[in-house]
Every structure is written in C-alpha cells, then in structure tokens.
Residue, then its C-alpha position, 0 to 999 in steps of 0.5 A: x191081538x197084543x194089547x187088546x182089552x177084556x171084552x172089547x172087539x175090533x173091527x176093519x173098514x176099508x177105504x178105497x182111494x179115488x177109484x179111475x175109470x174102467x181100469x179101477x173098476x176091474x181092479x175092484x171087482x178082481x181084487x177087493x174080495x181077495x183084499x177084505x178076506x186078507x184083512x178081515x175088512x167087514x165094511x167098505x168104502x170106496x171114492x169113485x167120483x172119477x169111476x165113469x171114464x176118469x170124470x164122473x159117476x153114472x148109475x150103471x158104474x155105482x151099481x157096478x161097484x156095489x155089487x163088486x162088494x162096496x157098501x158106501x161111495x163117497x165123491x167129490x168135485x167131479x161127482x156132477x159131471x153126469x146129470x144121471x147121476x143126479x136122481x140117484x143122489x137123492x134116492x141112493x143113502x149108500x151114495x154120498x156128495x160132499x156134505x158142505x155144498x151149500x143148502x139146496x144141493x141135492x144128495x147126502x153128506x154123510x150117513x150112519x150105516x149098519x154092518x151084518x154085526x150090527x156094528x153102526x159106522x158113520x160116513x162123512x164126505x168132504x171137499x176141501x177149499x184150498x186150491x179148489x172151488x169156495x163151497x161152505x166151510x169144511x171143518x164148521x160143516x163136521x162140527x155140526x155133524x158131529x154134535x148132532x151124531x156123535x161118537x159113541x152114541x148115535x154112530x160106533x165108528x165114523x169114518x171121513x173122506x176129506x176130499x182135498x188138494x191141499x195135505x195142509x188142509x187134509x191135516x188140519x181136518x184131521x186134527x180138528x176132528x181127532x178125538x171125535x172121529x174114528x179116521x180122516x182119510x184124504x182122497x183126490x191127489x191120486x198119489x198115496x202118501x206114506x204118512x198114516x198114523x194115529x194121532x193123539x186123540x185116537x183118529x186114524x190118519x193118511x193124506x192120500x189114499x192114492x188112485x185106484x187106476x192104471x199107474x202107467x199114466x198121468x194121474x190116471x189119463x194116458x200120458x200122451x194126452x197129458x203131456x202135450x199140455x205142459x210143453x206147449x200149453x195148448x188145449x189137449x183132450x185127456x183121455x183115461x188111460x186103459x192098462x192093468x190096475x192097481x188097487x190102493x185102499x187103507x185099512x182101519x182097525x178100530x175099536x167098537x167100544x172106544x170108536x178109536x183107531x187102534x191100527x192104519x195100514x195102507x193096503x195095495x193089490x195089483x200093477x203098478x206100485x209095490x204091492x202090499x199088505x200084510x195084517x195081522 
C-alpha cells in the first residue's frame, strides 16, 4: 500500500452491525465469506443481541454465527431477554455483555483474542446512558481496561463496540479513547451513518454500523406492526420483519505495529440499501 512503512503489516477486522433475527442470520451465513475474501478481514466481530427473533441471543443462534465465521459477539441491552443465554455468558470468552454493568452481573466485557497469525486483538463492549437505562459509567469503565491492558503491550489492537442511542455520547467515547484504542464503532441505532473516519489519535470512527436485517421494515420489524403505534399509541406486538437481507459491517485497516487505524470503509453486501464495498 502507498505509504505503508518498512517492516510494518496491516491487518483488517470486520465489524458487523446489529445483526436482526433470521433475516440477518442468512444474511451472514450467505455473505461474510464473500465479504472477508473482498476485504482480506482475518478477524471478525459481530453485534447480535437482537440475532433470536429481533430481541435476544439464544445458544442455538450464537453457535449459528459462530460457525458462519465470527470470532467475537458483542451485545447490548437486549442481550438478557433470554435466560438461556445466561450460562453461556459465564462459560463462552467469545461471547461478550457489556463491560459496565454493574459488579456481580454475570458474563464478560471485554477480551483479548488471538488471530491464526497471532496477532492479539482486544474487544471492549459497551453500553451507552443517554437515553437508556443508568448502568455504570462508560468512559470510567474503558479506562480502567485500558490501563490495565494496554495497547501496544498486552493487546496489538483493540477493537470497541459502543453500544448507544445517542451519536453524541458515541463521539465523545471516541474521543476520550483516541489514541488509546485502534477503533470506536457504535451499534444499536440500526441506521448506518456515513461519518467514518480517523480521528486525531489514530482510533477508526463510525457512529453506526447500521442493522444487518431486512430493510424493507422499521428497524427490522415488519412495518404494519410498527406503525399502528404511531398513529394511535396503543399497544401493538412488533414482529421481526422476514424478507431478504442486508449485511452492513465496516471494515478496519490497522497497523500491528503502531495499534493504529490506518483505514475505515463501510462495508454493505445484500438487499436494501446500496451495496458496496471496494478495497484495495
């Protein structure tokens, strides 16, 4: 690559966005193979706390996209919908909950995971406040992390998953931890953004990775379901929405050397919205 220096080696992780019941599902299993061959991705993380039905993870669903090729699951809110699930949080390092949850709570924030190479990528997951339920504090929670498991010395890359309604809080994360992180990507809004960049420090940034699901719905859930709610604001059952899929992920190019992002691309395979993805 133009620029690269002597010696150095890049390498690309993927990071699906907030994968939506079946539909995403299929869409993972027909396309991330086609995706990480396009990219020359060598590791791979995925959001899949609405992966059971559009709310939840259940055992049977996180082997699923383990075998489709992910290496880490990252979640969020939803990730307790299923008490299934629960045993698998405390036995499963591959499977994460968000780190600031408070002492007690069962599962894993983060961990640092090893590709065939060798290369040692950490993997922070983490829930926002704003708009959502007051858990402990984010930004205290990764520093702590951080300081005990830093970049360059105990972790080649590390990778977070800031899991937030608000983009506000998602960049302030970013900036707090630029510099000290390869990449903040945010998941949960199920809409990507088109604001990825690299910030000052070397972190890779995007607000929303956006939903791997069925676009031709509301946020994943059929919009016949959804829509009685706003024009009436009675009670309605949702319900996941069951067409074609898109695949939305983005694409992070960092050096092992440095633990810096040198490139961010978002990456879109499937039905729905525009798809892309041209590396090179």
């Amino acid at each position: 690559m133009n620029g690269q220096r002597a010696g150095s080696r890049r390498i690309g992780v993927l990071v699906i966005g907030d994968i939506f019941g079946r539909p995403g599902r299929r869409a993972v299993q027909r396309h991330l193979g086609e995706l990480k061959e396009a990219t020359g991705a060598e590791f791979v993380i995925a959001n899949a706390e609405n992966a059971a039905a559009g709310v939840g993870i259940t055992p049977d669903v996180a082997e699923e996209l383990f075998k489709a090729g992910v290496d880490v699951i990252t979640s969020g809110n939803h990730i307790w919908r299923h008490k299934e699930i629960f045993p698998v949080l405390t036995d499963q390092k591959r499977l994460l909950r968000p780190l600031n949850y408070p002492p007690g709570v069962m599962g894993r924030g983060f961990g640092i995971y090893a590709t065939t190479s060798g290369v040692r990528i950490g993997v922070m997951n983490l829930q926002g406040r704003v708009f959502m339920e007051e858990i402990d504090c984010p930004f205290r929670m990764a520093d702590a992390v951080l300081d005990a498991n830093r970049l360059g010395r105990d972790a080649d890359l590390w990778i977070v998953d800031i899991h937030a309604e608000a983009s506000s809080e998602k960049m302030a994360l970013a900036l707090h931890l630029d510099g000290r992180v390869t990449a903040v990507i945010g998941t949960h809004t199920h809409v990507p953004t088109a604001d990825h960049r690299v910030l000052k420090g070397g972190a890779g940034f995007m607000t929303d990775v956006g939903m791997t699901g069925c676009y031709d719905s509301i946020i994943g859930m059929r919009s016949d379901t959804v829509l009685p709610k706003f024009l009436t604001k009675l009670p309605t059952r949702f319900e996941p929405a069951t067409g074609e899929a898109m695949l939305c992920a983005v694409l992070v190019r960092a050096d092992v050397q440095t633990g810096r992002c040198v490139e961010i691309f978002p990456a879109r395979i499937g039905i729905g919205l525009s798809a892309s993805y041209s590396f090179h």
